[in-house]
C-alpha positions in Angstrom: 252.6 148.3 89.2 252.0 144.8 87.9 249.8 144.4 84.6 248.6 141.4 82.8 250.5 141.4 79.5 254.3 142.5 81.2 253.9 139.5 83.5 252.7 137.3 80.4 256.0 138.6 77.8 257.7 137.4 81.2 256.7 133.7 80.6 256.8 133.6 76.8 260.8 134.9 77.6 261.1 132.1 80.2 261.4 134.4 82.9 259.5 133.5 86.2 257.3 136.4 87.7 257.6 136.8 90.8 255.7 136.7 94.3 254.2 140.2 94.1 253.4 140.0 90.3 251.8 136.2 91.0 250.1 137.5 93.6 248.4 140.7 91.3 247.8 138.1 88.6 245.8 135.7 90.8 244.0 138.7 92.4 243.0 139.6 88.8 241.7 136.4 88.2 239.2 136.2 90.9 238.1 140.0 90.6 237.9 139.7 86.5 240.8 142.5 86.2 242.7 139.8 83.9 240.8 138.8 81.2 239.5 135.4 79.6 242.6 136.2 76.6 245.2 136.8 79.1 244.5 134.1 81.4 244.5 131.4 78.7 248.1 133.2 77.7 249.1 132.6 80.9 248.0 128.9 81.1 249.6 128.6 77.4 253.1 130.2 79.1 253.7 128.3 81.8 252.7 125.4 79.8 255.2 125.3 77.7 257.8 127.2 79.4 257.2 126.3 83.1 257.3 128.2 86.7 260.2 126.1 88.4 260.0 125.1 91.6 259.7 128.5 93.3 257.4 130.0 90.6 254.8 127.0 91.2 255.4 127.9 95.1 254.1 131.1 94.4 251.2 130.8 92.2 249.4 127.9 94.2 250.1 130.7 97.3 248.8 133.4 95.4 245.4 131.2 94.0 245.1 130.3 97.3 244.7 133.8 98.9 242.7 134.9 96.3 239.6 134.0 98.7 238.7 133.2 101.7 241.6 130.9 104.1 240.1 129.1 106.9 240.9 129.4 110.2 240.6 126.6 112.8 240.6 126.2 116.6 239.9 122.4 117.4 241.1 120.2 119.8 242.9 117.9 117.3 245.0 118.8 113.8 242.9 119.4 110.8 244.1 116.7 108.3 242.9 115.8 104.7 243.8 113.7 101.9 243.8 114.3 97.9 243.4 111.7 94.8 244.1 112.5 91.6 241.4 110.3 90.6 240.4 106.9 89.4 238.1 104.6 89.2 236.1 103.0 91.8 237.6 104.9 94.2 235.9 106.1 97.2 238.3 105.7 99.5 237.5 109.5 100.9 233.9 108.4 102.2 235.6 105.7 104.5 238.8 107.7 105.4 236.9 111.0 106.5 235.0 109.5 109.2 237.8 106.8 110.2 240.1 109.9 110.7 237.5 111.8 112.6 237.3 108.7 114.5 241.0 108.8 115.6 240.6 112.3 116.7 241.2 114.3 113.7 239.5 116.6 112.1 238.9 116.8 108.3 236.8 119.8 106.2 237.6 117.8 103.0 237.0 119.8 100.0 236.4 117.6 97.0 235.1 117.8 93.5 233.1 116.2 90.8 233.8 114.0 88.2 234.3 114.6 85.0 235.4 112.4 81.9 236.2 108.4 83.3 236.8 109.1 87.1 234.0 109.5 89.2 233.2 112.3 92.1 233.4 112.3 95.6 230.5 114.7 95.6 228.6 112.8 92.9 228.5 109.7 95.1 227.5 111.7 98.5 224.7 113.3 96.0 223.4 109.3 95.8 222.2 110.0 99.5 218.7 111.1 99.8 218.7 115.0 100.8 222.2 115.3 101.0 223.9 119.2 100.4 227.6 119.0 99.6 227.5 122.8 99.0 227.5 124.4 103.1 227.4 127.6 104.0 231.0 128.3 106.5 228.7 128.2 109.4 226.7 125.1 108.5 230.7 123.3 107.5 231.5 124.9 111.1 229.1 122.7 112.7 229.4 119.2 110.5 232.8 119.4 111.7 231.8 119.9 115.3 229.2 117.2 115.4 230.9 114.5 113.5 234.6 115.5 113.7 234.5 115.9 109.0 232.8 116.9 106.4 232.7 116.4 102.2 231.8 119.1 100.8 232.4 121.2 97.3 234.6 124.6 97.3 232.6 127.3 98.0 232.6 130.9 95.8 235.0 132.6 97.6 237.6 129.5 97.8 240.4 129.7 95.9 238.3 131.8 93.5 241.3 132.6 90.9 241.4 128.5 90.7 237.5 128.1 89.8 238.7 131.1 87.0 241.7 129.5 85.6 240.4 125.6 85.8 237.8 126.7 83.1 240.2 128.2 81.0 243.1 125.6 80.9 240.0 122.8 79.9 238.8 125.1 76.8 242.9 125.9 75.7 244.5 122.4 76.2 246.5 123.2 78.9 244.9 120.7 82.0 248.1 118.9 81.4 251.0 121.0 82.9 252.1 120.0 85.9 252.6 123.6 87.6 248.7 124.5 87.0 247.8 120.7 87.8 249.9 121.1 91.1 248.5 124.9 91.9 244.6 123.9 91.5 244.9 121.2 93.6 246.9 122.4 96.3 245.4 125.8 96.8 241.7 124.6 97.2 243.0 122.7 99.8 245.4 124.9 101.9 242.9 127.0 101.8 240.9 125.2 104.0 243.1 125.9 107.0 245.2 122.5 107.0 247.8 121.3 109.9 248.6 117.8 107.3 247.8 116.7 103.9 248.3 113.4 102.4 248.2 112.7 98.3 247.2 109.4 96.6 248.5 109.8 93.0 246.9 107.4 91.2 248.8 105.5 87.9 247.4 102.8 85.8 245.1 102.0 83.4 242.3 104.1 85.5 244.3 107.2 86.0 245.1 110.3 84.6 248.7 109.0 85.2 249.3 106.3 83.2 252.9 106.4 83.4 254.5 105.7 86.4 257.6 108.1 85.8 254.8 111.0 85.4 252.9 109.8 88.5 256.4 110.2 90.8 256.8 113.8 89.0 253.6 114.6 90.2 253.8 113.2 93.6 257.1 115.0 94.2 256.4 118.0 92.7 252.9 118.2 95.3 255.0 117.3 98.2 257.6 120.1 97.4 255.1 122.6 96.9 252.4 121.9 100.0 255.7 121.6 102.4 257.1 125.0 100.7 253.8 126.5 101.4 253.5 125.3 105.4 251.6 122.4 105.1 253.5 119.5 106.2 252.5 116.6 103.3 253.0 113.1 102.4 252.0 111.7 98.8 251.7 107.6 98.3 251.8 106.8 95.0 249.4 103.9 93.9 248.0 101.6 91.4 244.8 102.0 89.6 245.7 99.5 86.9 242.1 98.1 87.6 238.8 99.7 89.8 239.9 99.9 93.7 236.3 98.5 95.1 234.7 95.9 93.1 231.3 99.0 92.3 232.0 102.4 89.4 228.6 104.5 89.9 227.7 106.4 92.2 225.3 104.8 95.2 226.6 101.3 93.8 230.3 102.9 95.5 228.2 104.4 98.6 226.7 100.9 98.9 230.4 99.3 98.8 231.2 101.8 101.5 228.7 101.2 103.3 229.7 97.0 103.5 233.0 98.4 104.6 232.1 100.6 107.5 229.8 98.1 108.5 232.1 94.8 108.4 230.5 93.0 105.3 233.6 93.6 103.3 237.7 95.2 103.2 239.9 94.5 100.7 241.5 97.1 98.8 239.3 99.7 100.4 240.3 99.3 103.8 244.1 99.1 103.0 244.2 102.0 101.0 242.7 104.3 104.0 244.8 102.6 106.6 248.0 103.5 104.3 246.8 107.0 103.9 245.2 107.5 107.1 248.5 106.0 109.2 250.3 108.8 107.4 248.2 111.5 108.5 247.4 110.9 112.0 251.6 110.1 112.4 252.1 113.0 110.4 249.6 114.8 112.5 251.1 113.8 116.1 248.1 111.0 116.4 250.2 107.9 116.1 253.7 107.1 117.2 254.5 105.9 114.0 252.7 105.3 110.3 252.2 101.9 111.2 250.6 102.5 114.6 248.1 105.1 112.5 247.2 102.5 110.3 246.5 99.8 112.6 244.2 102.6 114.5 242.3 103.5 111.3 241.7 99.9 111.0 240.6 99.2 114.0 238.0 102.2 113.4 236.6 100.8 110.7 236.2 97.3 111.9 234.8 98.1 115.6 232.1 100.5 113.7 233.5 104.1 114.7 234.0 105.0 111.6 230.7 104.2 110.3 229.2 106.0 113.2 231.2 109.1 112.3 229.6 108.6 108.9 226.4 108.6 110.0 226.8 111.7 112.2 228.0 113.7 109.1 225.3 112.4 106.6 222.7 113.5 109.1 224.1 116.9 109.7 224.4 117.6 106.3 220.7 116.5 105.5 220.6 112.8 104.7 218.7 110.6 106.6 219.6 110.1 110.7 219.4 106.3 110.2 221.0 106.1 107.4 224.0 103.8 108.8 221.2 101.3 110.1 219.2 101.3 106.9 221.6 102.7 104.5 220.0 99.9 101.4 216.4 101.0 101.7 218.0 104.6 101.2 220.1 104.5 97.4 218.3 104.0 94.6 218.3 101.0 92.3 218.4 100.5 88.9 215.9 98.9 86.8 217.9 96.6 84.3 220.2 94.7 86.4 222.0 92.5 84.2 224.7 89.6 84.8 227.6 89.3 82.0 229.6 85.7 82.4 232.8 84.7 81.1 232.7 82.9 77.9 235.6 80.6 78.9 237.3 79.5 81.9 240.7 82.2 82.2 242.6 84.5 84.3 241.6 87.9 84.3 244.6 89.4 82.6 244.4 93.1 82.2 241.3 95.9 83.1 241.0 98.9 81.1 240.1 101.0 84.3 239.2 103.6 81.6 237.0 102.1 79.9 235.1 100.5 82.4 234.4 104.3 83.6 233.6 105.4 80.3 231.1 102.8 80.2 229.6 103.8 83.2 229.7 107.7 81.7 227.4 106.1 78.5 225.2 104.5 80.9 224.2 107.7 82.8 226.3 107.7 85.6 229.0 110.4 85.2 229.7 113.6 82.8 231.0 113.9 79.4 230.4 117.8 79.6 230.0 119.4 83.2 226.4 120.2 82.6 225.3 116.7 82.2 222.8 115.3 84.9 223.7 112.3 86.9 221.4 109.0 87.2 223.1 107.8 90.4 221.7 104.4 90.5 223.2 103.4 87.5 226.9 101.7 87.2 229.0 97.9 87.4 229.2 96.4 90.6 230.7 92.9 91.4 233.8 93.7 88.7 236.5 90.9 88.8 239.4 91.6 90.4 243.3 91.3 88.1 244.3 87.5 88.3 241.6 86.2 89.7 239.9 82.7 87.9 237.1 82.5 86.3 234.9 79.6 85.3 232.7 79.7 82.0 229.4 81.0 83.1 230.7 82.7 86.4 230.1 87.0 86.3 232.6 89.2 85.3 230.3 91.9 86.1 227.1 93.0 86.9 225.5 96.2 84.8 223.0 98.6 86.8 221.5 100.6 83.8 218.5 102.4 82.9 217.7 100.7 79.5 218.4 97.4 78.1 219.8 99.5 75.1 221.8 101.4 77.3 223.0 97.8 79.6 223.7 96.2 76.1 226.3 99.0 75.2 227.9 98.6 78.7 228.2 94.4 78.5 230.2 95.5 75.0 232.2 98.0 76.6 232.6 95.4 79.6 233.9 92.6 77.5 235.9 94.8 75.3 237.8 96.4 78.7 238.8 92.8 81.0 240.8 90.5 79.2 241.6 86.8 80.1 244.0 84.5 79.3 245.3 81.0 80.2 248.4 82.1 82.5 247.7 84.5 85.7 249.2 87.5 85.4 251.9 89.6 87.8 249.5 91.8 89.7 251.2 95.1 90.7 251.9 96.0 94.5 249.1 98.7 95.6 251.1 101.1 96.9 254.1 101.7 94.6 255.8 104.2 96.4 256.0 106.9 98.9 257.4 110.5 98.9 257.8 112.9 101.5 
C-alpha cells in the first residue's frame, strides 16, 4: 500500500517511485488524500533530485489519468499544438482553424497568462460573448461544426495537475523540468490526441532564454509524449522579439484577424505553416512536412481558415459575423498614443519581456491570477529586429486606458527596443527541430 511520506523519503534518497506508487500519488492529488505539505515535498524532491526519464514517463501518465481522458471517433486524426509561451504570440488562433481546415481535428486545450506572456484564452475572451470554459457536450459539438475548438481545461482534466501547478508557484519549484514537462503534457494527452506538435519558445520573450535549456526542454517533451503514445514533434523557435507586430489581447485577435483575412503574414503565417506541416505529415494529411505546410498556407490565404474561425467563434457564443465585421466587434482603447524614434537607427535588440510587462502595467494581463483583464489595452505596430528607422517614424503605438498609465508604457517602450548605427544579425525563426 502506497502512502504519501514512503514515496516522498523515496525522492529525498534519489530513488524514483514507481508506476503504481506515481499512480497512488497523483490519484491523491486530485481526491485531496495527499496533502498541501506533502505535495509541495514532492515538488521540492523531484526538484532537486529528479524523476529520470522513466519516472517523468510515469508521473505525466499518472496526472493525466487522474481525470477524465477523452475519447474520439472523427473522421480525421485529432492533432494539437503547445507553446511554452511568449509574446505576441497567437499563433494557436490561426493554426486551429487552418488545421481544421486541412481536415484535422483539434480540441485545443490552452491556458491563461500569467506574468509577461499572454493567454490564448485571454485573447478569445476579447470576443464579445465568447465561453472558453464548455461543457464535454458543448466541446463535442464546436468540434463537429467547425472541425476545433480553444478552450480552458475543465475540473475533471488532469485534476492532480490543476493541484500540483498551485503548489509548485507558492514553493519555487515552476522551474524543474520533470513538473514543467508533466503539467504540460498530461492536460493535453488527456484530451484524446492521435499527434502533438511543441513550439518551445527561447529568447528575450520566453521563459527559455537559453537556447541549451530550450533543446532540454524540447527533447525531454518529445521523449515523454512519444513514451506515452502520442506520436510528437517539438520545433524550437525564436522569441528574441514579439512574433506579430500587436501584445494585448483584441490588439492580437485584430492581427489575426488581418491574417486570416489576407491583410497581412509574416511571421504569423510561417510559424503555423512550420507547425501545422508537421502535424498533418505527422498525422497522415500530407505526404511530407513540406507538402503540410504549403496546404496550411494555402488555407489561410484562400480564406478557409478564417471561415473555420468564424464557425468556432459562433458556436462558442461570439458573434456569427464576426469574420465579416470582426473591427466593429473588439474593443478600443481610449488613449491611443504614437511613440517615434528619437534618431534615425537600426532596431538592435527587443526586450520581448519587457514589452509584455509593460503591457501587464497597462491592464492587459496578470501579475497575480486574480487580476481582471482590460482587453483593449496593449502595443500594436512594434518594430520588427533590424528594421530602419527614421527620426520621427513609430516604434510603437500604446493602447492604454489613462494617459498616466500610456506614459509608463512609452518609458517601458523606449527602455525595451534599442537602436544603433549598424543592423544587427537577426536569428533564423526556427532554430531547430526534434523528434
Amino acid at each position: 500500500m502506497s502512502n504519501a511520506r514512503a514515496i516522498i523519503a523515496k525522492l529525498r534518497q534519489r530513488q524514483t517511485p514507481n508506476r503504481e506508487e506515481l499512480n497512488w500519488f497523483a490519484q491523491g492529488l486530485a481526491d485531496g488524500t495527499v496533502t498541501d505539505a506533502q505535495s509541495g515535498a514532492f515538488a521540492m524532491a523531484v526538484c532537486l533530485n529528479g524523476l529520470g526519464d522513466v519516472g517523468r514517463v510515469a508521473l505525466t501518465m499518472a496526472m493525466r489519468d487522474s481525470g477524465r481522458v477523452l475519447e474520439w471517433d472523427l473522421p480525421g486524426p485529432v492533432l494539437d499544438k503547445h507553446s511554452t509561451g511568449g509574446v505576441g504570440d497567437c499563433v494557436s488562433l490561426v493554426l486551429a482553424p487552418a488545421l481544421a481546415a486541412c481536415g484535422a481535428y483539434v480540441p485545443m486545450i490552452s491556458g491563461r497568462g500569467l506574468g509577461h506572456t499572454g493567454g490564448t484564452l485571454d485573447k478569445l475572451d476579447a470576443i464579445p460573448g465568447v465561453s472558453t470554459q464548455l461543457s464535454e457536450r458543448r466541446l463535442r459539438d464546436t468540434i463537429a461544426k467547425a472541425g476545433c475548438a480553444i478552450v480552458g481545461a475543465s475540473a475533471d482534466i488532469a485534476p492532480a495537475d490543476k493541484r500540483l501547478y498551485a503548489v509548485r508557484d507558492v514553493t519555487a519549484t515552476v522551474e524543474s523540468l520533470d513538473l514543467i514537462t508533466a503539467s504540460i503534457l498530461s492536460k493535453k494527452l488527456a484530451a484524446g490526441l492521435d499527434g502533438l506538435v511543441l513550439d518551445v519558445k527561447t529568447g528575450s520573450g520566453a521563459f527559455m532564454k537559453d537556447m541549451d535549456e530550450a533543446r532540454g526542454l524540447a527533447e525531454a517533451l518529445v521523449k515523454t509524449a512519444n513514451a506515452a503514445g502520442c506520436k510528437t514533434t517539438a520545433l524550437v523557435t525564436d522569441m528574441s522579439q514579439p512574433l506579430a507586430p500587436a501584445l494585448g489581447n483584441a490588439l492580437e485577435v485584430a492581427e489575426v484577424m488581418r491574417v486570416l483575412t489576407g491583410r497581412a503574414a509574416g511571421p504569423l503565417v510561417e510559424i503555423a505553416a512550420a507547425l501545422g506541416g508537421v502535424l498533418l505529415a505527422n498525422g497522415g494529411l500530407a505526404k511530407d512536412v513540406q507538402a503540410g505546410a504549403d496546404a496550411i498556407a494555402a488555407v489561410i490565404k484562400d480564406g478557409r481558415a478564417a471561415e473555420r474561425f468564424g464557425a468556432m467563434v459562433a458556436a462558442m457564443g461570439g458573434p456569427v459575423q464576426f469574420v465579416e465585421n470582426w473591427p466593429r466587434f473588439l474593443p478600443e482603447a481610449t488613449v491611443i498614443r504614437e511613440v517615434s524614434a528619437q534618431s534615425t537607427a537600426f532596431i538592435t535588440a527587443i526586450d520581448g519581456e519587457a514589452l509584455g510587462l509593460a503591457v501587464v502595467d497597462l491592464g492587459g494581463g496578470r501579475a497575480v491570477e486574480s487580476d481582471q483583464i482590460n482587453p483593449a489595452v496593449g502595443l500594436s505596430d512594434v518594430v520588427r529586429l533590424g528594421s530602419k528607422v527614421a527620426k520621427g517614424q513609430p516604434l510603437a503605438v500604446i493602447h492604454a486606458a489613462r494617459p498616466a498609465d500610456a506614459d509608463r508604457a512609452e518609458a517601458a517602450l523606449r527602455r525595451a527596443i534599442s537602436t544603433g548605427p549598424l543592423a544587427p544579425a537577426t536569428p533564423d525563426l526556427i532554430a531547430d527541430r526534434i523528434g
